[in-house]
MARPA-736400 format. One line per 10 residues: their letters; for each residue x, y negated, z negated of C-alpha. Coordinates in Angstrom, 1 decimal. Example, Ala and Ser with C-alpha at 12.3 -4.5 7.8 and 13.67 -1.06 7.14 Angstrom:
<pts>
AS) 12.3/4.5/-7.8; 13.7/1.1/-7.1
</pts>
This chain:
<pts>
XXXXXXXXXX) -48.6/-10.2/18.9; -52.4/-11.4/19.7; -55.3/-11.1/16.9; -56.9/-7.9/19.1; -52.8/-6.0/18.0; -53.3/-6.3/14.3; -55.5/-3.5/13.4; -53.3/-1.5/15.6; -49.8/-2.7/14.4; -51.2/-2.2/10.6
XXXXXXXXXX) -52.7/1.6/11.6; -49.0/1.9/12.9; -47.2/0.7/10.0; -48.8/3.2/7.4; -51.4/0.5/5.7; -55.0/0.0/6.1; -55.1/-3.6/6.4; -54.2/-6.8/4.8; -54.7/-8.4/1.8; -54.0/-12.2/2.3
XXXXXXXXXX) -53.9/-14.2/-0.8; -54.3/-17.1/0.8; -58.0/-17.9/2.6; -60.1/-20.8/2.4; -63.9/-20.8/1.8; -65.5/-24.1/1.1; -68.8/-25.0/1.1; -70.0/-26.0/4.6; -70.5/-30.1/3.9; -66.7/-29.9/2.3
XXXXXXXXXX) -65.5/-27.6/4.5; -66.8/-29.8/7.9; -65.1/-33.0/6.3; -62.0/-30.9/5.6; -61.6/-30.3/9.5; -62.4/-33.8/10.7; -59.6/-35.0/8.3; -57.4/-32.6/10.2; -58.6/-33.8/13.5; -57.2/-37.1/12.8
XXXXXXXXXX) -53.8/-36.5/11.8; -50.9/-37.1/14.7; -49.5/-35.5/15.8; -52.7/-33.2/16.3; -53.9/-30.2/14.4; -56.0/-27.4/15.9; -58.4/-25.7/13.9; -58.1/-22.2/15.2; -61.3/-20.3/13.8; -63.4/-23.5/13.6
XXXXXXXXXX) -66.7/-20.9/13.2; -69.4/-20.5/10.5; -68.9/-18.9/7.2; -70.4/-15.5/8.8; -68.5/-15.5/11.9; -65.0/-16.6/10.4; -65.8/-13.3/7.6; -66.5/-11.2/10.8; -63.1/-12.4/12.2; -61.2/-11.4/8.8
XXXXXXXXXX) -62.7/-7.9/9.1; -62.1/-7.5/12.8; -58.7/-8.6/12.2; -57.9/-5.5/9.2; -57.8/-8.0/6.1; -59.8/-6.2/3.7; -58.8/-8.2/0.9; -58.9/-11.9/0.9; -59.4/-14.9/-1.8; -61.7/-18.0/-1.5
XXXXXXXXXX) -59.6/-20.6/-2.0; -61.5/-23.9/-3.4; -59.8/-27.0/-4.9; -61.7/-30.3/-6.4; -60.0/-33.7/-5.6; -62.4/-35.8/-8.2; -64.0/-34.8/-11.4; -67.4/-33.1/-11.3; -66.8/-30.9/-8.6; -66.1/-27.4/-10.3
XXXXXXXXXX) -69.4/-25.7/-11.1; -70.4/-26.5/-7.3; -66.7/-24.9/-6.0; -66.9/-22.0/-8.2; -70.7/-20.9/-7.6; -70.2/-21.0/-4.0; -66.6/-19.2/-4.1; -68.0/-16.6/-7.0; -71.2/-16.3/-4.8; -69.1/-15.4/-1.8
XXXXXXXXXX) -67.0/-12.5/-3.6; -70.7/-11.0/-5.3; -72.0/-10.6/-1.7; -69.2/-10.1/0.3; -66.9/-7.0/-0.9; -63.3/-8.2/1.1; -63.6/-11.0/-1.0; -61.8/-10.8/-4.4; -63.1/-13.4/-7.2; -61.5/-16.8/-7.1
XXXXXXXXXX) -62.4/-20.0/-8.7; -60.7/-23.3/-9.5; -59.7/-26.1/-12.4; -59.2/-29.7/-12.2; -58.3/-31.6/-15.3; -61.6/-33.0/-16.9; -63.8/-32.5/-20.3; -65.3/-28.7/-20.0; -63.0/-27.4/-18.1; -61.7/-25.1/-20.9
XXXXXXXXXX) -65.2/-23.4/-20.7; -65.9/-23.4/-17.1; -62.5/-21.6/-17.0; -64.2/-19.1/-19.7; -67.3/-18.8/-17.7; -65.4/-18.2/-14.3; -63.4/-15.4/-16.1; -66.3/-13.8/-17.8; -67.9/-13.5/-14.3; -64.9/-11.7/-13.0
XXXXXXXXXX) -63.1/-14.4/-11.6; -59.4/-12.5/-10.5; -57.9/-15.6/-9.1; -57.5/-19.3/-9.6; -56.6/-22.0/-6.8; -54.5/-25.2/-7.6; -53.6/-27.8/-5.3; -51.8/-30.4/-7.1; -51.3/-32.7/-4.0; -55.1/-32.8/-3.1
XXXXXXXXXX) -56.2/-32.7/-6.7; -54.1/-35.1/-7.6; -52.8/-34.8/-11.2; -50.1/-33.2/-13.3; -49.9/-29.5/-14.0; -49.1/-30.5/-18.2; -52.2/-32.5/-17.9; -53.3/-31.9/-21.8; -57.4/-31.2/-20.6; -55.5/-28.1/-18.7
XXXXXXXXXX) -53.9/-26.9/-22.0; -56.9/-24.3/-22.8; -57.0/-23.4/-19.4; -53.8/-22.4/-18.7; -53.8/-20.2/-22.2; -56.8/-18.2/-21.1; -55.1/-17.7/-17.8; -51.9/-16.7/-18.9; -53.3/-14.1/-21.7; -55.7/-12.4/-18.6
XXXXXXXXXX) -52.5/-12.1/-16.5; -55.0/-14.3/-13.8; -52.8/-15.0/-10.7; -52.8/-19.2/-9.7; -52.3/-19.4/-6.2; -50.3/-22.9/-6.8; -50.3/-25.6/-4.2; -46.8/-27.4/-5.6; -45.0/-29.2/-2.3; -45.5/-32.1/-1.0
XXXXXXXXXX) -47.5/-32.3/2.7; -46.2/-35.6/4.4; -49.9/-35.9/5.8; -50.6/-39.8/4.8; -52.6/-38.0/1.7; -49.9/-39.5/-1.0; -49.9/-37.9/-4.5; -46.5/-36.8/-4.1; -45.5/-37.3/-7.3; -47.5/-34.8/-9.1
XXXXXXXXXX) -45.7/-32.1/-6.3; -42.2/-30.4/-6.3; -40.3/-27.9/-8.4; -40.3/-30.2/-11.6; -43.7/-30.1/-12.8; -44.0/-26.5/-12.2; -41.0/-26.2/-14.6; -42.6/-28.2/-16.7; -45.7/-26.2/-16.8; -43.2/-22.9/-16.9
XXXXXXXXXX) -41.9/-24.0/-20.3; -45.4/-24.7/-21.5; -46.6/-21.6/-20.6; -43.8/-19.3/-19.5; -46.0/-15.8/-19.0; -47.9/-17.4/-16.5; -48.8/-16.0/-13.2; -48.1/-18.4/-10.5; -48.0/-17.6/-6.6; -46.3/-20.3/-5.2
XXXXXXXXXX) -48.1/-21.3/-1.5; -46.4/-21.8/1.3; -43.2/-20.7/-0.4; -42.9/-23.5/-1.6; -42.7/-25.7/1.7; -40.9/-28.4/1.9; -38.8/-27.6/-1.3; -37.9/-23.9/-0.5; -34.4/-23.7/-2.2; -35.9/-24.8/-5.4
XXXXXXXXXX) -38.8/-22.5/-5.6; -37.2/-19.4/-4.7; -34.8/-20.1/-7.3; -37.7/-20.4/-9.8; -39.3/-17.3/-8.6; -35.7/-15.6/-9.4; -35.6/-17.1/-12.6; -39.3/-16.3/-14.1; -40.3/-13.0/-13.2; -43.8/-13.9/-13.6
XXXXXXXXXX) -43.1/-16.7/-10.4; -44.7/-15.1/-6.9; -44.3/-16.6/-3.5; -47.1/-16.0/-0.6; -45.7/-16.8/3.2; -48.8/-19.1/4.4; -47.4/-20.5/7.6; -44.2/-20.0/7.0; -42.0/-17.8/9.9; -44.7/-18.8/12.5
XXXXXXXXXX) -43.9/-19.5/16.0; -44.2/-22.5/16.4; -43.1/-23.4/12.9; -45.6/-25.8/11.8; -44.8/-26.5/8.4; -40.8/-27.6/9.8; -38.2/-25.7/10.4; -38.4/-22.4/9.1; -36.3/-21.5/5.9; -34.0/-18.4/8.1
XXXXXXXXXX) -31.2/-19.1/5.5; -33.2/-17.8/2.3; -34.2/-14.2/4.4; -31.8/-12.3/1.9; -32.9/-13.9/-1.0; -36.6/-12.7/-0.1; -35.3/-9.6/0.7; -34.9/-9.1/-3.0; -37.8/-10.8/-4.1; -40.1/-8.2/-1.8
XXXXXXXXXX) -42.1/-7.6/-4.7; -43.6/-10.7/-5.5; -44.6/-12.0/-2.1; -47.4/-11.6/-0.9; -49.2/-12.0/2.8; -50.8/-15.6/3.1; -52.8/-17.0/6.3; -54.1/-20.2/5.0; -56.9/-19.1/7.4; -59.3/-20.8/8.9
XXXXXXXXXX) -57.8/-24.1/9.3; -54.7/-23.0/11.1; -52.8/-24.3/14.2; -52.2/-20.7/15.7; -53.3/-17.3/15.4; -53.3/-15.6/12.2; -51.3/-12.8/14.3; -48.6/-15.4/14.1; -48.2/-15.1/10.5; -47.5/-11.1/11.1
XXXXXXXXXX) -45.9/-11.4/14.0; -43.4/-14.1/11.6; -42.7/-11.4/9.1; -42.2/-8.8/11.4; -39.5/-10.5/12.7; -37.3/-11.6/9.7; -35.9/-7.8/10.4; -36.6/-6.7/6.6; -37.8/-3.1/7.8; -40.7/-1.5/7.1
XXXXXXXXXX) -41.4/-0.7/3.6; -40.6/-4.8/3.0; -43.6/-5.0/5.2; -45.8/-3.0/3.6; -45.6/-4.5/0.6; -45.7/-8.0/1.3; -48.9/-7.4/4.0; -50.9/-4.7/1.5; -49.7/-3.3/-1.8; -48.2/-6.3/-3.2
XXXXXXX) -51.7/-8.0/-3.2; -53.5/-5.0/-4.5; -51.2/-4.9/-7.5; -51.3/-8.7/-8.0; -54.7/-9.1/-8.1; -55.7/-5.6/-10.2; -57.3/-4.6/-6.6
</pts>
């Protein structure tokens, strides 16, 4: 499947588009230095839609995603009122795009969390790796209680990418359990299914029905993020109602047709794809 045989595959399939919990919109100075980090890992990493704000939008709507986040992340203190205008800015002019801000574990977070919520922020983006720090951090206490009484869905970064970036310690399964008993009514989707540690977060996602999963890169052809996980197909057959379609679009190493194409061919029929692409989302996010 190319890009130009989405909108026709989704028309076919009964939906009217996507909604992909998993895009990327940083501001333009973060977003550039983002891509050149990319550009220097080995073995290389094409940027696929390496366009301007304006064009890579235009692509998402030529492409049938209707719905999409704005996924920001801080990796130093200071950094959240700047991530969460621009990302809050986006959804308030742009109608695809559904409210999303970030935390980071620093003094005032507990009321930038409050202000992000007031202004109808629907979802939150964690990366632990790039961020890193612990999910139990203590400043993220207030935080996570707000988010976890609004029902606000964390589209959680947990695994560890072996990209020379380090903080692998605050990754895996075991702080997210950790942040589970802390706060068990929390709404976590889990990115990447969890890549690298797939057994174990599937398992959690069984375990706490409040645990999602989104598919960014995972199934592609080729499989970028390692081999793909064929062996847990069954298990996500079960679990079709809490994943949900993820592109990790722009910076991607292949088309987001890829990432349909990947879930059209796990064989889970129909109505499994339907949910996962469109009404899982809409439900997730109160859309």
């Amino acid at each position: 499947m190319t890009d130009d045989e989405v909108p026709s595959f989704l028309t076919a399939l009964g939906i009217p588009g996507i909604a992909d919990a998993h895009v990327h919109f940083l501001p333009d100075a973060l977003q550039q230095a983002v891509w050149r980090w990319f550009d220097q890992l080995t073995p290389p990493w094409p940027v696929a839609y390496r366009t301007s704000a304006d064009e890579r939008l235009a692509t998402l709507a030529r492409l049938g995603v209707r719905h999409h986040t704005a996924l920001a992340y801080a990796h130093r203190p200071g950094m959240l009122g700047f991530l969460n205008d621009h990302t809050l800015g986006l959804a308030a002019t742009w109608p695809t795009v559904i409210p999303t801000f970030t935390i980071y574990p620093e003094p005032g977070v507990a009321a930038e969390t409050a202000r992000c919520l007031a202004a109808g922020g629907r979802a939150v983006k964690v990366h632990l790796q790039v961020g890193g720090f612990d999910a139990t951090d203590p400043l993220l206490d207030d935080s996570w209680s707000q988010l976890q009484e609004r029902g606000t869905p964390v589209i959680l970064h947990a695994g560890a990418v072996a990209d020379g970036s380090g903080n692998e310690q605050w990754c895996g399964p075991a702080p997210v359990r950790r942040l589970l008993r802390k706060f068990p009514d929390l709404r976590l989707v889990v990115a990447h299914l969890g890549a690298p540690d797939y057994d174990a977060f599937v398992t959690l996602a069984e375990q706490h029905p409040g645990v999602w999963l989104d598919t960014a890169m995972v199934f592609t052809d080729p499989p970028y993020l390692g081999p793909a996980p064929a062996h847990l197909v069954g298990r996500l057959a079960a679990l079709g109602d809490r994943i949900v379609f993820g592109s990790d679009f722009p910076t991607i190493p292949h088309a987001l047709a890829a990432q349909v194409s990947g879930l059209v061919g796990l064989g889970l029929g129909e109505d499994w794809l339907r949910g996962v692409i469109w009404h899982n989302g809409l439900r997730l996010f109160g859309l």
